[in-house]
C-alpha positions, 0 to 999 in steps of 0.5 A, a space after each residue: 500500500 505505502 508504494 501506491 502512494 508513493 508511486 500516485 505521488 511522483 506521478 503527481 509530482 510528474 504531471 505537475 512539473 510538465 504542467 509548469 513547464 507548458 506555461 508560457 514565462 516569456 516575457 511579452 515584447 512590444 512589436 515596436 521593439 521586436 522589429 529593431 535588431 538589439 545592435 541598433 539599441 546601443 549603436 544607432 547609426 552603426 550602419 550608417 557609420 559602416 557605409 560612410 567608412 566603406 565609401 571613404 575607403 573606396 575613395 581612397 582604393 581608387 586613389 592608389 589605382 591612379 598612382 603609378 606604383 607596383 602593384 605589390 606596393 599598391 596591395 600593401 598599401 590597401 592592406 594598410 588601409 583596411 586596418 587604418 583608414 587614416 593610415 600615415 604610409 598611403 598619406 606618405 605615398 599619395 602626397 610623394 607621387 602626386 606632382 603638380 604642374 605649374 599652369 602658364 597663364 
């Protein structure tokens, strides 16, 4: 008789736990909130920010494609780039090769 009760009781216990874990504890979300990304919470203007950096960078690239340098050079250079966009040896490199001619008037 004792494991009857013991047995009625865990499953009892059983049924219960599996009752609580059906409920739904999520917590319910906005539908303002749940169409922004959580990145754009804390940094906004991220991809913007990223946009303006990628063309900035292409503008540089371009740069260094109209120099007349080797081409080893040139992927050093952009390599340079990508970890700096403000980079002293492309500066250094652009204002050496860039030769400007005196116009007669």
């Amino acid at each position: 008789m004792k494991f009857l009760y013991r047995l009625s009781f865990c499953y009892v216990l059983l049924y219960c736990v599996a009752l609580q874990a059906q409920t739904d504890t999520t917590q319910q979300v906005s539908p303002a909130e749940e169409e922004v990304p959580i990145m754009f919470q804390f940094e906004p203007n991220y991809a913007a920010a990223q946009m303006k950096r990628r063309t900035a960078l292409l503008q540089k690239i371009r740069a260094l494609d109209t120099l007349n340098i080797s081409e080893k050079k040139r992927l050093r250079l952009i390599k340079a780039l990508y970890k700096d966009l403000n980079s002293e040896k492309v500066k250094k490199t652009i204002l050496a090769d860039t030769q400007y001619e005196d116009e007669g008037f």
